[in-house]
Backbone and ligand atoms as CSV (ligand in chain L), in Angstrom:
chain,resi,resn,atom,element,x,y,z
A,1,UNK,N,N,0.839,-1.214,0.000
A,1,UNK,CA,C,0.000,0.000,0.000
A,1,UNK,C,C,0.875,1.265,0.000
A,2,UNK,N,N,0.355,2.366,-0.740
A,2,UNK,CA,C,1.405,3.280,-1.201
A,2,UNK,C,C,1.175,3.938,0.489
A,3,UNK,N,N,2.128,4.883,1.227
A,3,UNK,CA,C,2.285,5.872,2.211
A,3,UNK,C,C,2.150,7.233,1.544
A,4,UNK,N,N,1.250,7.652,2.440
A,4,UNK,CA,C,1.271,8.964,2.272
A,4,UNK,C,C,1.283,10.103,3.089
A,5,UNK,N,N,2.043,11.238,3.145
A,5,UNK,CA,C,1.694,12.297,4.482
A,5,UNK,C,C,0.736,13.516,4.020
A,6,UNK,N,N,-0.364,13.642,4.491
A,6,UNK,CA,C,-1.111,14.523,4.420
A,6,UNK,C,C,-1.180,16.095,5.327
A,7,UNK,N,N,-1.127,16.981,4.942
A,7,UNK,CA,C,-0.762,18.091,6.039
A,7,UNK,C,C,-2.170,19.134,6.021
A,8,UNK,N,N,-2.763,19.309,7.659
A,8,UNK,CA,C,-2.937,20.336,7.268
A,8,UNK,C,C,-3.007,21.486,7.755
A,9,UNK,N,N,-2.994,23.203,8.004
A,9,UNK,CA,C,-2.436,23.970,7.893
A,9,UNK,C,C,-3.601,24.990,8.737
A,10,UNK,N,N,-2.960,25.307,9.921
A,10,UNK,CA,C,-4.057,26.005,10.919
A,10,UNK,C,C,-3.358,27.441,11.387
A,11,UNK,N,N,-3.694,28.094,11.876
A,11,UNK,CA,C,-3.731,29.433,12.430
A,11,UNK,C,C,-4.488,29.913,13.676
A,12,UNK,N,N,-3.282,30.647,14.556
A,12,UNK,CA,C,-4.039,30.927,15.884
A,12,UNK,C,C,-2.469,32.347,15.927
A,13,UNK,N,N,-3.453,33.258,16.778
A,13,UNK,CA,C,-2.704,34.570,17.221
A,13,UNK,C,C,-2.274,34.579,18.999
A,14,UNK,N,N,-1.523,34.642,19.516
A,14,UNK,CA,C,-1.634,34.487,20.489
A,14,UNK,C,C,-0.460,35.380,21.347
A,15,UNK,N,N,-0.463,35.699,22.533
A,15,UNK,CA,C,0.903,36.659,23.048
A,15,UNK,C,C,1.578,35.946,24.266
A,16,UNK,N,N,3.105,36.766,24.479
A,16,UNK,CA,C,3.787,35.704,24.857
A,16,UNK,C,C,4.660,36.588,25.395
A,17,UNK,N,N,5.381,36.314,26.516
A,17,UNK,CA,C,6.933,36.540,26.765
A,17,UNK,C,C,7.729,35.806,26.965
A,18,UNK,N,N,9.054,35.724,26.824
A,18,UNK,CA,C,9.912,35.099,27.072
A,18,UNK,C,C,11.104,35.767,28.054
A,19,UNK,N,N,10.813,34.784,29.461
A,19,UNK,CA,C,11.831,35.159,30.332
A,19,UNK,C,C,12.174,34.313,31.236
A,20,UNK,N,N,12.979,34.451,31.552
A,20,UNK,CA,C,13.504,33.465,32.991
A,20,UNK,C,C,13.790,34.309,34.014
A,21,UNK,N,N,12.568,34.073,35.227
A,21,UNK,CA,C,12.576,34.829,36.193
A,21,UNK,C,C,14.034,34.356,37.195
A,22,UNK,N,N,14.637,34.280,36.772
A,22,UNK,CA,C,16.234,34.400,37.756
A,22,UNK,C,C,16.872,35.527,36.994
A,23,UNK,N,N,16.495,35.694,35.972
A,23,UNK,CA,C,17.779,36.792,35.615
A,23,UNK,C,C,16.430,38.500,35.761
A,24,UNK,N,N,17.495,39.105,35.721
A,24,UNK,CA,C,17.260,40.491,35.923
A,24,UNK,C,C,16.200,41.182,34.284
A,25,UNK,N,N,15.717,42.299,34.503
A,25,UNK,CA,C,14.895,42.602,32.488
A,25,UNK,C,C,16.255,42.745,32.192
A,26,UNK,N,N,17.238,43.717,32.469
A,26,UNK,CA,C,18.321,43.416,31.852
A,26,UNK,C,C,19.249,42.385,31.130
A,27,UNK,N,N,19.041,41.541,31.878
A,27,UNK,CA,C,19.664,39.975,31.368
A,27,UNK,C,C,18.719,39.015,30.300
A,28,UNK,N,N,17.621,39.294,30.762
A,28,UNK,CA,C,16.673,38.789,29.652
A,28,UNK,C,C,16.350,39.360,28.263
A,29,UNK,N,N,16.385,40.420,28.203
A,29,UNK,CA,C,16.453,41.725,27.077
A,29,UNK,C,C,17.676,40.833,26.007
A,30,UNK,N,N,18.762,40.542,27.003
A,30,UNK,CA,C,19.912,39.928,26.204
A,30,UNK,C,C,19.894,39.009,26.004
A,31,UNK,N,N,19.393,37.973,26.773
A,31,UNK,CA,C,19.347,36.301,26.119
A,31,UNK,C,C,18.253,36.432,24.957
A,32,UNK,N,N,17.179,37.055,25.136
A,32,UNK,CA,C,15.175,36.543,24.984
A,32,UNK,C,C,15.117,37.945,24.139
A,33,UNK,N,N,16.415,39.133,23.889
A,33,UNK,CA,C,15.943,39.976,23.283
A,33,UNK,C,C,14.360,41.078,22.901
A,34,UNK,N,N,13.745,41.193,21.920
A,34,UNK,CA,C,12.141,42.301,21.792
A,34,UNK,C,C,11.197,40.914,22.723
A,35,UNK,N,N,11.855,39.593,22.957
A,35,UNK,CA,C,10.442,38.590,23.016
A,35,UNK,C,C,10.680,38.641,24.524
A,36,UNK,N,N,11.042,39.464,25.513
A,36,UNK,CA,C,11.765,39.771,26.721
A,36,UNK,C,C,10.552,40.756,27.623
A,37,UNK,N,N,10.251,41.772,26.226
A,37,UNK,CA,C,9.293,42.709,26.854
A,37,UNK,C,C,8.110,42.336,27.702
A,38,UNK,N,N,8.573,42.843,28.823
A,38,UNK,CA,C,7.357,42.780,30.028
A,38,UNK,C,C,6.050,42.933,29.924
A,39,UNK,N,N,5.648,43.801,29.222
A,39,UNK,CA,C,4.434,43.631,29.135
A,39,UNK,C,C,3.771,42.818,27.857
A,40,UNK,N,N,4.911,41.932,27.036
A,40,UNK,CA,C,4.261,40.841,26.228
A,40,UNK,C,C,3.944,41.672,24.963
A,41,UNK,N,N,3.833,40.457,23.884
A,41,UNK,CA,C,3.664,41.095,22.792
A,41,UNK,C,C,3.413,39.711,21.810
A,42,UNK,N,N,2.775,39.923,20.470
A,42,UNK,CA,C,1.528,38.827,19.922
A,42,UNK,C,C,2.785,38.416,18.924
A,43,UNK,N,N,2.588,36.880,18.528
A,43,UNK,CA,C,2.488,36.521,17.246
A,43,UNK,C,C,1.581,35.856,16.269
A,44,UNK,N,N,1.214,36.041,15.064
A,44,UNK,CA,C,0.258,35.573,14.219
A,44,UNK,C,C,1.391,33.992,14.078
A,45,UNK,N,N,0.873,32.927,14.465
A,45,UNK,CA,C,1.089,31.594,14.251
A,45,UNK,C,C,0.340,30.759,13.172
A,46,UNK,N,N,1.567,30.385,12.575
A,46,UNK,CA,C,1.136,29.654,11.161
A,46,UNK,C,C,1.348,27.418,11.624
A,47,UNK,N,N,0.572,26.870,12.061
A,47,UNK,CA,C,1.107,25.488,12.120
A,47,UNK,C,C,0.998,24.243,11.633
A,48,UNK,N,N,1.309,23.459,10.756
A,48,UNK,CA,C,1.057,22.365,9.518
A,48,UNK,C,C,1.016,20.770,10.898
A,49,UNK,N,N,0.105,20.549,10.679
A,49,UNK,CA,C,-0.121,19.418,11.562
A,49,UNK,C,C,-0.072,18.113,9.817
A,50,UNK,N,N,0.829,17.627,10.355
A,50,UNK,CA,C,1.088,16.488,9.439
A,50,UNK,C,C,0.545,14.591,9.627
A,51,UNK,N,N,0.186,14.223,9.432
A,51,UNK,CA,C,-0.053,12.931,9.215
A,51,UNK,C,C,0.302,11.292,8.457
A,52,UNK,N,N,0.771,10.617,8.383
A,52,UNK,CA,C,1.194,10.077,8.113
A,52,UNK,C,C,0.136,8.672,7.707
A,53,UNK,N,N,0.084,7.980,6.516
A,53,UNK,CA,C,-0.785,6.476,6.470
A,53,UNK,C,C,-1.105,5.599,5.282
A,54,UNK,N,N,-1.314,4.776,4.831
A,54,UNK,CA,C,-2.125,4.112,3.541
A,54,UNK,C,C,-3.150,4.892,3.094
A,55,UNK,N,N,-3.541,5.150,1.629
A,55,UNK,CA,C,-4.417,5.331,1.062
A,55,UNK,C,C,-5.292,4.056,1.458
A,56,UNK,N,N,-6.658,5.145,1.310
A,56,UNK,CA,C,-7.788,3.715,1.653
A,56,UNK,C,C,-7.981,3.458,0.275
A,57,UNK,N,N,-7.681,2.289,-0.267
A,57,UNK,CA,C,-7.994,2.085,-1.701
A,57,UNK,C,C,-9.688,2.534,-2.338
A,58,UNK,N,N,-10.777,2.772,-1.118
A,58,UNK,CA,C,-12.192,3.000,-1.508
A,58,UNK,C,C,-12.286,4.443,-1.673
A,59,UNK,N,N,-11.685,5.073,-0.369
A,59,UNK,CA,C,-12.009,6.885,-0.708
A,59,UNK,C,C,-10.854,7.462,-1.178
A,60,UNK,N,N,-9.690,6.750,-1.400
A,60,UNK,CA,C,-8.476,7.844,-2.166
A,60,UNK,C,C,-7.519,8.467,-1.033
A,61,UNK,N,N,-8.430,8.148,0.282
A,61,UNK,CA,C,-7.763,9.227,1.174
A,61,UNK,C,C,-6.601,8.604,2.428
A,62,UNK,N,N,-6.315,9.300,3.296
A,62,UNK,CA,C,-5.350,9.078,3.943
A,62,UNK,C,C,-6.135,8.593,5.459
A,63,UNK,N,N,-6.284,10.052,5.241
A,63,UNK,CA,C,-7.363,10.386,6.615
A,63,UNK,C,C,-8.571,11.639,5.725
A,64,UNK,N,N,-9.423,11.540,6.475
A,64,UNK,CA,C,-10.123,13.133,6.334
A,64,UNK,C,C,-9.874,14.145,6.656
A,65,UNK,N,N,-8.747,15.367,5.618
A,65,UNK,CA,C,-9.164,16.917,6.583
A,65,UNK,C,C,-9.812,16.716,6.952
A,66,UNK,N,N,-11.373,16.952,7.429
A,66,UNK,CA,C,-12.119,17.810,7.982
A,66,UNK,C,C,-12.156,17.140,9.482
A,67,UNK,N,N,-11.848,15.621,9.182
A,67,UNK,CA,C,-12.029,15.146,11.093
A,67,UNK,C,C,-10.797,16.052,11.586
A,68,UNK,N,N,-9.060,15.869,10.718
A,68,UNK,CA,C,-8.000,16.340,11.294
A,68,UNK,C,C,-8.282,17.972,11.724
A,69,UNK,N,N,-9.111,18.551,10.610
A,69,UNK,CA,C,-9.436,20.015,10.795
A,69,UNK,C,C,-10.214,20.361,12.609
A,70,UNK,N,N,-11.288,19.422,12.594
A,70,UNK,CA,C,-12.126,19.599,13.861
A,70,UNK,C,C,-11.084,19.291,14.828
A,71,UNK,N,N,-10.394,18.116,14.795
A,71,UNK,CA,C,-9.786,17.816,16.331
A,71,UNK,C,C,-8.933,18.303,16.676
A,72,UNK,N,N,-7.582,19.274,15.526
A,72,UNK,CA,C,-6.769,20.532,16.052
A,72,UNK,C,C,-7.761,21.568,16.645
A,73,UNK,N,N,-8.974,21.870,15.763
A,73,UNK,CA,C,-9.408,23.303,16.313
A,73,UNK,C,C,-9.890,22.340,17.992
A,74,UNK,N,N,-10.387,21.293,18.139
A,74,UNK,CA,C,-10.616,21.212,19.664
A,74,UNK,C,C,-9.535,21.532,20.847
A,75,UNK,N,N,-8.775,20.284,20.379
A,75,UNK,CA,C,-7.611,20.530,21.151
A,75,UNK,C,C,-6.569,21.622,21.449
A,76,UNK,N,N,-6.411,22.060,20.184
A,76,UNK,CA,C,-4.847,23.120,20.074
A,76,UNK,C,C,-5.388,24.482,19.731
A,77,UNK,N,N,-6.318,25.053,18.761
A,77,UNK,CA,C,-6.827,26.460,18.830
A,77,UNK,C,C,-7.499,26.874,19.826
A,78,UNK,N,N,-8.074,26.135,20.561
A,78,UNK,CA,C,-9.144,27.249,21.125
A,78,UNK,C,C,-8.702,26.867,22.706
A,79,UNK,N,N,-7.554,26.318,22.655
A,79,UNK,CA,C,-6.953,26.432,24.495
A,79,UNK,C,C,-5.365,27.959,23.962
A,80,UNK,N,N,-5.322,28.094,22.420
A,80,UNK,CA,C,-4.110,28.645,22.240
A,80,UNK,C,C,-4.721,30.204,21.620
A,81,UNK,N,N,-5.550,29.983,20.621
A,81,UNK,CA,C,-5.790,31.490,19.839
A,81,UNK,C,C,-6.604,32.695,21.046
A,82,UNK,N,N,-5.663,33.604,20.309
A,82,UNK,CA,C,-6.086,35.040,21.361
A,82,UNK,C,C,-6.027,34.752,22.520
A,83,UNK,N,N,-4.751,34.010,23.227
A,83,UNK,CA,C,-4.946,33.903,24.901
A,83,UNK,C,C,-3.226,34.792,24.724
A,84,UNK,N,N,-3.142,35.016,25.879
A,84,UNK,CA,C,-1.801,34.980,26.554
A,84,UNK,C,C,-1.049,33.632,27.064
A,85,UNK,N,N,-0.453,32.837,26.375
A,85,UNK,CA,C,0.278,31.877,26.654
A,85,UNK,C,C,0.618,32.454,27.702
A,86,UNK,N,N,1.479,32.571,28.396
A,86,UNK,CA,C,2.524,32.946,29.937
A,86,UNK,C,C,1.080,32.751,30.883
A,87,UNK,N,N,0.066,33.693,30.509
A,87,UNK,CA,C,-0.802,33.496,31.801
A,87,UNK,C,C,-2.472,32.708,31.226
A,88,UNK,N,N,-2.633,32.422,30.708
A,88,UNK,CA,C,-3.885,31.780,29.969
A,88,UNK,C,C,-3.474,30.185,30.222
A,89,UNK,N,N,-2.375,29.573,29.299
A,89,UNK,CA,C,-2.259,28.313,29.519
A,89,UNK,C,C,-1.396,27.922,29.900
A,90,UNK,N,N,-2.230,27.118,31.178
A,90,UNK,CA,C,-1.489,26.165,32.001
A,90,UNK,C,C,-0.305,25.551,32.108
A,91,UNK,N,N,0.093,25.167,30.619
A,91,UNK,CA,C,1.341,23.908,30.293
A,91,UNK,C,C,2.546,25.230,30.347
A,92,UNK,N,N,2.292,27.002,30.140
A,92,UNK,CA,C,3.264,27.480,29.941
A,92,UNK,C,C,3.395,28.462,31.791
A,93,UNK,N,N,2.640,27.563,32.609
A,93,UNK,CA,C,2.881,28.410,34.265
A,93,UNK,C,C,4.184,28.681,34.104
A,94,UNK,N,N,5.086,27.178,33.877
A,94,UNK,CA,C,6.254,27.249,34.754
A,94,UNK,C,C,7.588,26.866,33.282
A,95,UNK,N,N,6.554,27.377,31.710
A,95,UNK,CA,C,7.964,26.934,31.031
A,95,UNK,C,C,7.518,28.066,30.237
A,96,UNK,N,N,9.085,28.412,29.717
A,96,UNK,CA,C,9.110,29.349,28.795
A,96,UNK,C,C,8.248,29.053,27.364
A,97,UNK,N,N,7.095,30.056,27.072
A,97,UNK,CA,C,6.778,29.742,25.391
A,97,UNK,C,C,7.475,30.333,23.914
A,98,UNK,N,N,8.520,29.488,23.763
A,98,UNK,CA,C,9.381,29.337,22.787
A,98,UNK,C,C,8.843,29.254,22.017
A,99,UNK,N,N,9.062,29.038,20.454
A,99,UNK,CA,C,8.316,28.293,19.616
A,99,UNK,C,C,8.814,26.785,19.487
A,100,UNK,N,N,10.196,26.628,20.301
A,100,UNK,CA,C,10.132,25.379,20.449
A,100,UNK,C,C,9.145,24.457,21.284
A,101,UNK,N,N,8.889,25.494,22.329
A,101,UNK,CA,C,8.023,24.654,23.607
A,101,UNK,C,C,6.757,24.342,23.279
A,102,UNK,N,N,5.998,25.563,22.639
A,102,UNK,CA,C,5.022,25.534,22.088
A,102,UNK,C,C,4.816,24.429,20.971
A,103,UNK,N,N,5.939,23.857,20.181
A,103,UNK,CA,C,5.366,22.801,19.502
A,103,UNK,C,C,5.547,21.561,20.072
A,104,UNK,N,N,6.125,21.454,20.894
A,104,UNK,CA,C,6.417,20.122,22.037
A,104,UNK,C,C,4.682,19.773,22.763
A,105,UNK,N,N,4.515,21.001,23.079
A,105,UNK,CA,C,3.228,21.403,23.594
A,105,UNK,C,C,2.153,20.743,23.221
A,106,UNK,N,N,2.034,21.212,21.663
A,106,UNK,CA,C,0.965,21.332,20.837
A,106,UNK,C,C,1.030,19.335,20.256
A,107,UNK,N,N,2.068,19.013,20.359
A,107,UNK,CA,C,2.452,17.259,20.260
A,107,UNK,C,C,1.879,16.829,20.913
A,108,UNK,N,N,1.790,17.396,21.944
A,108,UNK,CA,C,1.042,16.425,23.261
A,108,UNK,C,C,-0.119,16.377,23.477
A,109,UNK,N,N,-0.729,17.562,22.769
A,109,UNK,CA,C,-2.154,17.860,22.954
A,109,UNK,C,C,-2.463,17.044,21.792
A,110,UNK,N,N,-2.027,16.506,20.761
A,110,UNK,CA,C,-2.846,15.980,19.683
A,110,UNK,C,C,-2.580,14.451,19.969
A,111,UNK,N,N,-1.702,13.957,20.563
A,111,UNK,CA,C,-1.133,12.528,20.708
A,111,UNK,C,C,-2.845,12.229,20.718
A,112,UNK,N,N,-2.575,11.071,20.209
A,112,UNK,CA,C,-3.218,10.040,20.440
A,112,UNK,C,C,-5.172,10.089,19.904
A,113,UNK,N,N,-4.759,11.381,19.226
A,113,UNK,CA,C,-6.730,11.462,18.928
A,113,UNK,C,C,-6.220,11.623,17.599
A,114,UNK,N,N,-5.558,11.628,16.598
A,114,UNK,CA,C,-5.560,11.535,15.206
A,114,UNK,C,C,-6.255,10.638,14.841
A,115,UNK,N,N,-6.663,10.652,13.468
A,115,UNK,CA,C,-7.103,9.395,12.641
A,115,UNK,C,C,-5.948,9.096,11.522
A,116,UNK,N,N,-4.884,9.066,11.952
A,116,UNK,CA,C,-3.627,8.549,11.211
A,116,UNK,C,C,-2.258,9.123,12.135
A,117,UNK,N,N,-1.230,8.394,11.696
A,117,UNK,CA,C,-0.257,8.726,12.484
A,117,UNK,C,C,0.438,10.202,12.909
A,118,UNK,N,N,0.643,10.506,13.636
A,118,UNK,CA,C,1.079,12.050,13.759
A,118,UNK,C,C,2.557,11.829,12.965
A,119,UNK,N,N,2.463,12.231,12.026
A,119,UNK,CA,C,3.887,12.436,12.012
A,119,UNK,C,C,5.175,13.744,11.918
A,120,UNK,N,N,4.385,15.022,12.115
A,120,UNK,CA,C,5.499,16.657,12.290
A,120,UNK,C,C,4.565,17.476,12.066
A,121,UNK,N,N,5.085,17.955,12.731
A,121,UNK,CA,C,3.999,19.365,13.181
A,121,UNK,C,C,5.308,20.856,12.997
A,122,UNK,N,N,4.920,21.749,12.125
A,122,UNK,CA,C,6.097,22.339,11.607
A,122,UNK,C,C,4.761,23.933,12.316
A,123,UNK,N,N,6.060,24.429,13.007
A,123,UNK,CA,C,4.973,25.687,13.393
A,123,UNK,C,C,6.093,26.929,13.290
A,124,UNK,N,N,5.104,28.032,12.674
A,124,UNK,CA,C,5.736,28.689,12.367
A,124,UNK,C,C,4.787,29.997,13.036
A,125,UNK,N,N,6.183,31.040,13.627
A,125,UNK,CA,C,6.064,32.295,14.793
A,125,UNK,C,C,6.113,33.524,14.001
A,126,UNK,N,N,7.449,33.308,12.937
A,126,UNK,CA,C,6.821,34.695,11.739
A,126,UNK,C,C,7.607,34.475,10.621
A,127,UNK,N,N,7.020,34.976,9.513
A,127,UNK,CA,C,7.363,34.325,8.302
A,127,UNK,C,C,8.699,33.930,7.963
A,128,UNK,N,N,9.860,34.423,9.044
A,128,UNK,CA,C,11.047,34.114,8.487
A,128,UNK,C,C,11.771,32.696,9.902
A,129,UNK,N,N,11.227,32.705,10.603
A,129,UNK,CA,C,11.626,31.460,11.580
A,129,UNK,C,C,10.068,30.521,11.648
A,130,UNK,N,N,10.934,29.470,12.068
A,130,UNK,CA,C,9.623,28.182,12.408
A,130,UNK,C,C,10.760,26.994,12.911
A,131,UNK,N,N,9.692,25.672,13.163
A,131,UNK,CA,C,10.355,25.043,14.324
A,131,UNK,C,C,9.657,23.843,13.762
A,132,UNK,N,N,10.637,22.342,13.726
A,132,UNK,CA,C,9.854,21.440,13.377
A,132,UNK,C,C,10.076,20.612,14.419
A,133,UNK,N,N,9.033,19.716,14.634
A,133,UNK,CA,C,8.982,18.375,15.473
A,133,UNK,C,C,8.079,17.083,15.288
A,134,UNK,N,N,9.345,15.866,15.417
A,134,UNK,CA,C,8.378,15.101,15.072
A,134,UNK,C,C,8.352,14.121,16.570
A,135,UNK,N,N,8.133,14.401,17.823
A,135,UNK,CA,C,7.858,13.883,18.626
A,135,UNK,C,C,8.801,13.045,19.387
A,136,UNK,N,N,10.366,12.905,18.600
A,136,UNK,CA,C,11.305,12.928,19.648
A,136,UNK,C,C,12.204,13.538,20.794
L,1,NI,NI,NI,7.900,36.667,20.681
């Protein structure tokens, strides 16, 4: 049976800082740089939830967008779009939201409710950086 990865491609806005409360704003300004600022500041998030599986030889398909479409927007948009990561969600109390963390994050929230294998979730913070993971 042929493999195939199917991707598909969601959007959520959300704001964020990045700091480590041991160091001083000064020290953070320098590690964590503009993403440092105290009073936080947004990015428009672009993220490709990927899949992995056999064509069903009857429908052509892999999986269905539209189930993969519904069960990101359950899980991963609507605990993530228009919140304040740092103080909105939970998973980021006590960790920095990177865009690395955030897709570690967003792995965990989808484990296990796909209708095909997860296989990379490529998320992207602004059009010129992004972050891939495939769950190792
Ligand atoms: Ni930032």
């Amino acid at each position: 049976m042929p493999i195939v990865t199917i991707t598909r491609r969601v959007h959520f806005s959300a704001a964020h800082r990045l700091h480590d409360p041991a160091l001083s704003d000064e020290e953070n300004l320098r590690v964590f740089g503009p993403c440092s600022n105290p009073n936080y500041h947004g990015h428009n998030y672009e993220l490709d939830v990927s899949v992995t599986g056999e064509v069903d030889p009857a429908t052509g398909y892999v999986a269905d967008l539209g189930t993969i479409k519904r069960l990101v927007e359950e899980r991963v948009i609507s605990c993530l779009d228009h919140k304040n990561l740092n103080l909105d969600v939970p998973a980021f109390a006590d960790l920095n939201p990177t865009a690395e963390n955030i897709v570690i994050v967003i792995w965990q929230m989808l484990q296990g409710g796909l209708p095909a294998k997860l296989e990379k979730l490529v998320l992207w913070e602004t059009p010129q950086n992004y972050v891939e993971y495939r769950g190792e």
